[in-house]
Biopython code that builds the backbone (N, CA, C, O; Angstrom):
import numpy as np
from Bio.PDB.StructureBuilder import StructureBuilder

atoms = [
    (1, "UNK", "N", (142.755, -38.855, -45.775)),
    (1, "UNK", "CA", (142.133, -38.510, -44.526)),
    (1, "UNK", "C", (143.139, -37.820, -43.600)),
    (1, "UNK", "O", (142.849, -36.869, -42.875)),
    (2, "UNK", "N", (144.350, -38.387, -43.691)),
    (2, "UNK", "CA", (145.367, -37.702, -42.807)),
    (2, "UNK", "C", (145.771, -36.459, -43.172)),
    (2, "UNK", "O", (146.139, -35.687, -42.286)),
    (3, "UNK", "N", (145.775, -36.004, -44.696)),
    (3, "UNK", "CA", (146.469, -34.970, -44.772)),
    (3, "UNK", "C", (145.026, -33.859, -45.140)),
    (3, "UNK", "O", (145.152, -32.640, -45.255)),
    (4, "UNK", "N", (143.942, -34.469, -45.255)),
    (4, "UNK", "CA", (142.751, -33.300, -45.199)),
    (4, "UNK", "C", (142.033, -32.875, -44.174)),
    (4, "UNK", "O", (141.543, -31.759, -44.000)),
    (5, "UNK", "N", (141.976, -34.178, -43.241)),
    (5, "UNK", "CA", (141.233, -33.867, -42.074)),
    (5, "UNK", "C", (142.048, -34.154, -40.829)),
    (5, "UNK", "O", (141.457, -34.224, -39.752)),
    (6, "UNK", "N", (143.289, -34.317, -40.890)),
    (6, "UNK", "CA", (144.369, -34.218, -39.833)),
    (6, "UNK", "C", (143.747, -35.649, -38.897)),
    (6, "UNK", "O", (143.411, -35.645, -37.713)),
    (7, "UNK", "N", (143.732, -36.722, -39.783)),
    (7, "UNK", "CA", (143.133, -37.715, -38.775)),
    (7, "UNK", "C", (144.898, -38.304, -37.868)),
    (7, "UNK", "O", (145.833, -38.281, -38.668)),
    (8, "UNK", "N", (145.108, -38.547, -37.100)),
    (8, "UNK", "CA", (146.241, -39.129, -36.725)),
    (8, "UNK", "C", (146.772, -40.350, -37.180)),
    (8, "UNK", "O", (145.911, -41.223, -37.081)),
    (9, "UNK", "N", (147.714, -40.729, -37.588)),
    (9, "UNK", "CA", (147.997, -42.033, -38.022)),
    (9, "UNK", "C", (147.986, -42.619, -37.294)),
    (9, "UNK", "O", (148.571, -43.605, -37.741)),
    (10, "UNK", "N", (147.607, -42.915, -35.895)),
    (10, "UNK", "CA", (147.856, -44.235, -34.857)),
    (10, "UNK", "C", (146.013, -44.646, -35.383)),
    (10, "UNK", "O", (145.782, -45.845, -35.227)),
    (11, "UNK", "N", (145.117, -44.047, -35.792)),
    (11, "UNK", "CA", (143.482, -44.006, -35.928)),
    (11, "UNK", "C", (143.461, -44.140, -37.192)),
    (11, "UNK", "O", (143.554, -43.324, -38.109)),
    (12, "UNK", "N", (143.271, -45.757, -37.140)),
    (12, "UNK", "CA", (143.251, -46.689, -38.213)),
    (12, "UNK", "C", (141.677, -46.812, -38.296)),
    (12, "UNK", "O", (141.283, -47.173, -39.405)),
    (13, "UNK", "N", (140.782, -46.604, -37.427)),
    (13, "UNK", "CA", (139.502, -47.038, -37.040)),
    (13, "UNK", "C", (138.438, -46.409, -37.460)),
    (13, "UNK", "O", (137.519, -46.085, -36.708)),
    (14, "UNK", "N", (138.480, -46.071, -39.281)),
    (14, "UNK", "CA", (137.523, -45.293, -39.755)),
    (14, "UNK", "C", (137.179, -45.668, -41.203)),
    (14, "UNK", "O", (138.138, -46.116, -41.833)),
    (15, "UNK", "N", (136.080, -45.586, -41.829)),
    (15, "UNK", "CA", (135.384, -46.044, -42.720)),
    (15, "UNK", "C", (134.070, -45.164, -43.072)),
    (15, "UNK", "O", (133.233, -44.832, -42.232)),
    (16, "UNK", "N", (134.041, -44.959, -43.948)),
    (16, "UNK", "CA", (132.782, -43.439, -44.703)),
    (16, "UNK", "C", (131.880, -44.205, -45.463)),
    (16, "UNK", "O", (132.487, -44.802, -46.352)),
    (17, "UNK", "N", (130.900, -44.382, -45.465)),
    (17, "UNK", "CA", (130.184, -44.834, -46.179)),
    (17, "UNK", "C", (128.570, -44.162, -45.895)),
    (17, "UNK", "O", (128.032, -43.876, -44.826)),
    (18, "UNK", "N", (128.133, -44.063, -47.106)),
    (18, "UNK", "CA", (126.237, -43.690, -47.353)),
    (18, "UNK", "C", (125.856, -44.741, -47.645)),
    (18, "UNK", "O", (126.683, -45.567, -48.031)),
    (19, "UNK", "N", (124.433, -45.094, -47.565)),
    (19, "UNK", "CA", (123.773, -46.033, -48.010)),
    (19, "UNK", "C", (122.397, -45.356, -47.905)),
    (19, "UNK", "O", (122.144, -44.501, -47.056)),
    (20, "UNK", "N", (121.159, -45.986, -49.218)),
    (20, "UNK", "CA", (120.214, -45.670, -49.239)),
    (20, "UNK", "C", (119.215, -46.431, -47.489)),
    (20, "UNK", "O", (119.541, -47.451, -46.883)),
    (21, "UNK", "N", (118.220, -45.628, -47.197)),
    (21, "UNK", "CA", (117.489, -46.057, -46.103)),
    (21, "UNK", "C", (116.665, -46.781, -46.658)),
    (21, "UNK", "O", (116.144, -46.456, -47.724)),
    (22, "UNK", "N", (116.329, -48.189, -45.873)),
    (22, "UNK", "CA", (115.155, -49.121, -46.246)),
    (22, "UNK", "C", (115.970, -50.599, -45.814)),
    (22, "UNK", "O", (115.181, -51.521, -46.018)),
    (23, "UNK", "N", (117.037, -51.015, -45.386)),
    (23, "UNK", "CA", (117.558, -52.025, -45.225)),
    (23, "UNK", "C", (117.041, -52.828, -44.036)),
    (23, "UNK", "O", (117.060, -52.201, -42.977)),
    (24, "UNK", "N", (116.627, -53.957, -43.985)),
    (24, "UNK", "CA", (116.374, -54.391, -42.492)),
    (24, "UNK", "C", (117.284, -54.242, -41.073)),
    (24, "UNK", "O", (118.390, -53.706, -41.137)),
    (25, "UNK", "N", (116.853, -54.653, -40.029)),
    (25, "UNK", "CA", (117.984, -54.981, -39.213)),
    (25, "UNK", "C", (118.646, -55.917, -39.104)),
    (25, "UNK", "O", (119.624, -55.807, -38.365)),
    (26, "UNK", "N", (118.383, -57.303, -39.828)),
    (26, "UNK", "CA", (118.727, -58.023, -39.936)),
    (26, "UNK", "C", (120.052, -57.822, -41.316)),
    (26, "UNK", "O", (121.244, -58.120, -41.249)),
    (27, "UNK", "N", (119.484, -57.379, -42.170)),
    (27, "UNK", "CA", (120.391, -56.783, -43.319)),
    (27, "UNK", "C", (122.025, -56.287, -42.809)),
    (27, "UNK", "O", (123.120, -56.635, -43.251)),
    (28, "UNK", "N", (121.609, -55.192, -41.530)),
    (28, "UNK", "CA", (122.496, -54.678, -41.042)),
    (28, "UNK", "C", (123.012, -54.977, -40.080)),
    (28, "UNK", "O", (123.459, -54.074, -39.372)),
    (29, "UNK", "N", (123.129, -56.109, -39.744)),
    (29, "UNK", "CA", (123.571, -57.059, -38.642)),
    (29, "UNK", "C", (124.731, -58.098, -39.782)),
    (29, "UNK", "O", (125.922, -58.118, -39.470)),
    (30, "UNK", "N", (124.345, -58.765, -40.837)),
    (30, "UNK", "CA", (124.970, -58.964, -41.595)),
    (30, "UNK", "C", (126.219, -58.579, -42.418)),
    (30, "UNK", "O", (127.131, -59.134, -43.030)),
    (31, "UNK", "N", (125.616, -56.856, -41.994)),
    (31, "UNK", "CA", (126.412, -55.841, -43.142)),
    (31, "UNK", "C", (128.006, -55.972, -41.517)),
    (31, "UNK", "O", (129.044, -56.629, -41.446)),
    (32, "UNK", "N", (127.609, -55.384, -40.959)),
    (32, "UNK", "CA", (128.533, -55.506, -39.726)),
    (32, "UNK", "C", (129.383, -56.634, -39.389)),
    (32, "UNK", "O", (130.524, -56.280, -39.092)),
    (33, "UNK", "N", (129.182, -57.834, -39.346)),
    (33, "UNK", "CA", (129.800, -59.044, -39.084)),
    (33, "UNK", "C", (130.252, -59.236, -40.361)),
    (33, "UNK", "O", (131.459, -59.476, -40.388)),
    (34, "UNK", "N", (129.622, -59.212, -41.607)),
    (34, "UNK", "CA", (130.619, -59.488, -43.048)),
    (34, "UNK", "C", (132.103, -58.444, -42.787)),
    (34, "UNK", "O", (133.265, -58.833, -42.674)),
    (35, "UNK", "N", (131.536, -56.927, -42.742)),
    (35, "UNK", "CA", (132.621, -55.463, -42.326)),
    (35, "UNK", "C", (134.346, -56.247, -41.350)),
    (35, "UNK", "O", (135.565, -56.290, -41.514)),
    (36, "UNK", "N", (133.245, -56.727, -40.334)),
    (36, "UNK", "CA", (134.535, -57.141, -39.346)),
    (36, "UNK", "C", (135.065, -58.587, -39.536)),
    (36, "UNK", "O", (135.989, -58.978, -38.822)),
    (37, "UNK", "N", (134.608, -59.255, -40.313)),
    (37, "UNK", "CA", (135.308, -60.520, -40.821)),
    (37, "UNK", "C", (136.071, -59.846, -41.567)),
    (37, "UNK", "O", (137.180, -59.736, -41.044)),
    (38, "UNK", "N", (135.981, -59.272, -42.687)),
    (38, "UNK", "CA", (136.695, -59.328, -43.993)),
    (38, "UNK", "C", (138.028, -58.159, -42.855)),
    (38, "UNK", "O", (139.107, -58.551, -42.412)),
    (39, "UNK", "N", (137.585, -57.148, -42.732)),
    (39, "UNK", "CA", (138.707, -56.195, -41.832)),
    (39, "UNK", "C", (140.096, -57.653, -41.082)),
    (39, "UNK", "O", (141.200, -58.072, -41.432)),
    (40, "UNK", "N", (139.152, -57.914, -39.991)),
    (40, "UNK", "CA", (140.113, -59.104, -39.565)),
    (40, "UNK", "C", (140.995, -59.457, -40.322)),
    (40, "UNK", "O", (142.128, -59.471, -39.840)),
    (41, "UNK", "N", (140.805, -59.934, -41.986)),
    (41, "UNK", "CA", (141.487, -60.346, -42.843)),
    (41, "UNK", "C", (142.836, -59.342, -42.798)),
    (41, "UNK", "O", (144.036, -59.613, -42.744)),
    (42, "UNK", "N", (142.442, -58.646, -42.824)),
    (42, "UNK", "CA", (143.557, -57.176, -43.084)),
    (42, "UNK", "C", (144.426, -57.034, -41.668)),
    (42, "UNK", "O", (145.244, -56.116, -41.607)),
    (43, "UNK", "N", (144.280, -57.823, -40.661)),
    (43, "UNK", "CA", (144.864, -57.758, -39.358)),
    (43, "UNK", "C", (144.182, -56.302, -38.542)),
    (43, "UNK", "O", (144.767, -55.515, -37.798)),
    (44, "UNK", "N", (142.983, -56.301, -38.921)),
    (44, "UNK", "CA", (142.386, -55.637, -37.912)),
    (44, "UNK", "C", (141.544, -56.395, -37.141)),
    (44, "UNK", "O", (140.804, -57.309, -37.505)),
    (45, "UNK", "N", (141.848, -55.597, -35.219)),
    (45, "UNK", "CA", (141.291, -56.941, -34.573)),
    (45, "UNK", "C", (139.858, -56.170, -34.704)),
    (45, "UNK", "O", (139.693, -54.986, -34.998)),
    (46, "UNK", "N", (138.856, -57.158, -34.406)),
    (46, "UNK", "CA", (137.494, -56.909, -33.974)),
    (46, "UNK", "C", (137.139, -55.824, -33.079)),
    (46, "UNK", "O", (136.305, -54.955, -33.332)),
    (47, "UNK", "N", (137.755, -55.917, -32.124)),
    (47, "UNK", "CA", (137.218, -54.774, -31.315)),
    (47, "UNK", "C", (137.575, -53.332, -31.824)),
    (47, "UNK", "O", (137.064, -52.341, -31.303)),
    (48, "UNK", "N", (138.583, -53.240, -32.991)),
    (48, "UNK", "CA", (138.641, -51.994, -33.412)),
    (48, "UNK", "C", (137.893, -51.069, -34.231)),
    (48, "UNK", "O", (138.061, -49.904, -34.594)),
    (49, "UNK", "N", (136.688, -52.287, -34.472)),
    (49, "UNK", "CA", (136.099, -51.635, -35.904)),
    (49, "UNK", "C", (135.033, -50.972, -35.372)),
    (49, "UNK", "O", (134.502, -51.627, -34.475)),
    (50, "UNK", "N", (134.525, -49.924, -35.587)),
    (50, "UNK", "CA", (133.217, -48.926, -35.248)),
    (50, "UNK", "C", (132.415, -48.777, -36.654)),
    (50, "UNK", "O", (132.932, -48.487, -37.733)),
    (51, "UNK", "N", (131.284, -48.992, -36.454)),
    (51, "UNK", "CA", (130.468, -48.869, -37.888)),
    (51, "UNK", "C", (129.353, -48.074, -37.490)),
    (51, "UNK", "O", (128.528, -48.391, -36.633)),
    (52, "UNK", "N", (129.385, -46.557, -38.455)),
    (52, "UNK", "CA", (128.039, -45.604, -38.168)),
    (52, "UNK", "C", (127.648, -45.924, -39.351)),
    (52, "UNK", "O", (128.511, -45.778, -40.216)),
    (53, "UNK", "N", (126.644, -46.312, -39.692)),
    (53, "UNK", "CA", (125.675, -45.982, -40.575)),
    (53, "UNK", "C", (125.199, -44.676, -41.033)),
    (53, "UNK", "O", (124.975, -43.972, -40.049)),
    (54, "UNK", "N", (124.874, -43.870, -42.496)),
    (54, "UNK", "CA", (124.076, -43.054, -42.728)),
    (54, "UNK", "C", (123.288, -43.580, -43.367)),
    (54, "UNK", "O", (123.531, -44.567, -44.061)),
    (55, "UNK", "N", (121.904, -42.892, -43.241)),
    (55, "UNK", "CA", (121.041, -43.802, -44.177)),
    (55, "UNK", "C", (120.190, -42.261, -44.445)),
    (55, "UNK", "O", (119.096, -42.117, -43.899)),
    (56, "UNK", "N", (120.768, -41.134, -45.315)),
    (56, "UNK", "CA", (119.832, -40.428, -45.982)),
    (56, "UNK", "C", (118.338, -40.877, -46.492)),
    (56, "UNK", "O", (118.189, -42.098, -46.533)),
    (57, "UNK", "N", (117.349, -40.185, -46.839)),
    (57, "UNK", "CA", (116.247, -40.452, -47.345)),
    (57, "UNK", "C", (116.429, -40.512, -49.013)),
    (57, "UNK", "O", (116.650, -39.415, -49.527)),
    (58, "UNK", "N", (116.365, -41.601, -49.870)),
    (58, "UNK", "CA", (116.411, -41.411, -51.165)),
    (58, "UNK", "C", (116.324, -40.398, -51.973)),
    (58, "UNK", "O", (116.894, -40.159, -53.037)),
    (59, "UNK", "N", (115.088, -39.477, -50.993)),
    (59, "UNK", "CA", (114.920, -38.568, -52.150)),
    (59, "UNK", "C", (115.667, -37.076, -51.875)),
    (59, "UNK", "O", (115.193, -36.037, -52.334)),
    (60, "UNK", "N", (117.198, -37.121, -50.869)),
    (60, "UNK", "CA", (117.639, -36.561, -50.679)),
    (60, "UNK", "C", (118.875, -36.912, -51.641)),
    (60, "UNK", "O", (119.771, -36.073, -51.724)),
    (61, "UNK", "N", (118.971, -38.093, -52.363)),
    (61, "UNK", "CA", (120.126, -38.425, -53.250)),
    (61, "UNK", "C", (120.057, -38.106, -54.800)),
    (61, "UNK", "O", (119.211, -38.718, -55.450)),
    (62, "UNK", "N", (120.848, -37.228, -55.420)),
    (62, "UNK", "CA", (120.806, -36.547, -56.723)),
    (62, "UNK", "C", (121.744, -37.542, -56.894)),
    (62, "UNK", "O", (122.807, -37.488, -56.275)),
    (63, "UNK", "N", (121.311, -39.080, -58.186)),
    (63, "UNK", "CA", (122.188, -39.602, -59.066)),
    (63, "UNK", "C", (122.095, -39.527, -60.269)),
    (63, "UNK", "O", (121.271, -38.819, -60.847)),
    (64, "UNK", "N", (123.412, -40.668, -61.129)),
    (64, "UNK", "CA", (122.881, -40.817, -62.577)),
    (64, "UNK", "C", (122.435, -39.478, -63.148)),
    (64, "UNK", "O", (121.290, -39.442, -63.600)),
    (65, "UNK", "N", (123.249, -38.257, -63.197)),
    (65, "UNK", "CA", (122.793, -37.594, -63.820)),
    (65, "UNK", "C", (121.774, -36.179, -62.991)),
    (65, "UNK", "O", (121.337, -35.109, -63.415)),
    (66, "UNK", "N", (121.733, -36.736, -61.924)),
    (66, "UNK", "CA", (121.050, -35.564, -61.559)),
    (66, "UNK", "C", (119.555, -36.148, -61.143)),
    (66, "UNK", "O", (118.669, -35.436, -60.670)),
    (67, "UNK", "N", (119.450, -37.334, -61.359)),
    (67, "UNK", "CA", (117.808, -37.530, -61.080)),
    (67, "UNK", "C", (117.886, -37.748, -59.651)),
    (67, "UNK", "O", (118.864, -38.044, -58.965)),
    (68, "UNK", "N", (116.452, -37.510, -59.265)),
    (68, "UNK", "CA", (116.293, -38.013, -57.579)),
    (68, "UNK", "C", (116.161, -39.608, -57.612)),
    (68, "UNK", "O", (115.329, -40.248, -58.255)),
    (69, "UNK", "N", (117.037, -40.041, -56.883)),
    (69, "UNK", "CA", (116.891, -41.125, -56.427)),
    (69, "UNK", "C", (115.379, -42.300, -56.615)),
    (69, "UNK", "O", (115.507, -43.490, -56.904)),
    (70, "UNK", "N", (114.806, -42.005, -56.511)),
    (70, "UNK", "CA", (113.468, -42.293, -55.624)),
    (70, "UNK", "C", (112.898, -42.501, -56.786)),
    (70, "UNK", "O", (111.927, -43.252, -56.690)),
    (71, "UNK", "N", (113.233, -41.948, -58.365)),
    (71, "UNK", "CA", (112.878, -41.964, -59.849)),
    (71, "UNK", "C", (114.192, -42.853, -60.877)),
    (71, "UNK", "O", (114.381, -42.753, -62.089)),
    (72, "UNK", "N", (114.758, -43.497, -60.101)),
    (72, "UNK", "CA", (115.618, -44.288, -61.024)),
    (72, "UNK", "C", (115.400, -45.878, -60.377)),
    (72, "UNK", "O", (115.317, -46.358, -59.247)),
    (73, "UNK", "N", (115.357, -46.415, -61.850)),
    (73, "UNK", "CA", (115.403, -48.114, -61.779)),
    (73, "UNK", "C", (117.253, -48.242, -61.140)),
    (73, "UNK", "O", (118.207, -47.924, -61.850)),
    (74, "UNK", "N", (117.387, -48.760, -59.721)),
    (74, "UNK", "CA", (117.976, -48.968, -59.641)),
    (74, "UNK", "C", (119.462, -50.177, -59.916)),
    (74, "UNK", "O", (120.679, -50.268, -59.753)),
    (75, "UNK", "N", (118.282, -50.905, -60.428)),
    (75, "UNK", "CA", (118.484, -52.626, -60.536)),
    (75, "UNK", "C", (118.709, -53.507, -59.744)),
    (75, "UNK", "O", (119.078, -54.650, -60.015)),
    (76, "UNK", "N", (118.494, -53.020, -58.631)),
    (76, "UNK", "CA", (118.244, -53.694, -57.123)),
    (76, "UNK", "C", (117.308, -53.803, -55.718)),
    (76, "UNK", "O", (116.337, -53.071, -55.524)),
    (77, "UNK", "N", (117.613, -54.495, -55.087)),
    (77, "UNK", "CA", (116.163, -53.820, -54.308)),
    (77, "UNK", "C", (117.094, -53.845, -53.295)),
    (77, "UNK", "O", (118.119, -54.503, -53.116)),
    (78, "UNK", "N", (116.195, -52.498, -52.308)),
    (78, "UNK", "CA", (117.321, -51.912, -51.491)),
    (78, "UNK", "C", (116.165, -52.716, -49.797)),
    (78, "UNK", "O", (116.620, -52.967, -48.682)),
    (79, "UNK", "N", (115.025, -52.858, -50.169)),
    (79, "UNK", "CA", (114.786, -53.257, -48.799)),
    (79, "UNK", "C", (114.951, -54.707, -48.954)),
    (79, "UNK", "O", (114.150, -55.348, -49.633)),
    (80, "UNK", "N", (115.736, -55.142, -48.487)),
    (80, "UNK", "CA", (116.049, -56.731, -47.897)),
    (80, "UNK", "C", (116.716, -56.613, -46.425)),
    (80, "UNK", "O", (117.027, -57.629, -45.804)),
]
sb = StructureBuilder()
sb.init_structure("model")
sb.init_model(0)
sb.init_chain("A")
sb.init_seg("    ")
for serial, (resi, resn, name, xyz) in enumerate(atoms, 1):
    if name == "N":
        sb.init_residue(resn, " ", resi, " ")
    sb.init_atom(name, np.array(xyz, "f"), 0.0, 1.0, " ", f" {name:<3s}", serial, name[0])
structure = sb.get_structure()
């Protein structure tokens, strides 16, 4: 990140992530407080952590090969 996107090294406070859309809010209330517990672990304090969500539309995701999303057994279920 530092040497592609010139992030500064004092800006520790970043994290990339996609996820398919369909998760509750409750899901993602979870996902956030698990994020900043486990971080903490790492000696990051709480107030440093910022979490954006993307949540593309499935059938904007080409996996496995090339299939749309939206046509593969994932082996999970994504709305909880």
């Amino acid at each position: 990140m530092r040497e592609a996107l010139k992030i500064p090294e004092w800006d520790k406070v970043l994290f990339l992530h996609q996820m398919f859309r369909g998760r509750s809010l409750d899901a993602k209330r979870r996902l956030y407080q698990a994020l900043v517990k486990n971080l903490g672990g790492l000696g990051v304090p709480p107030a440093d952590s910022k979490i954006i969500l993307l949540e593309p539309p499935m059938e904007n995701w080409g996996i496995r090969g090339g299939q749309m999303a939206t046509e593969v057994d994932l082996g999970y279920e994504v709305k909880v």
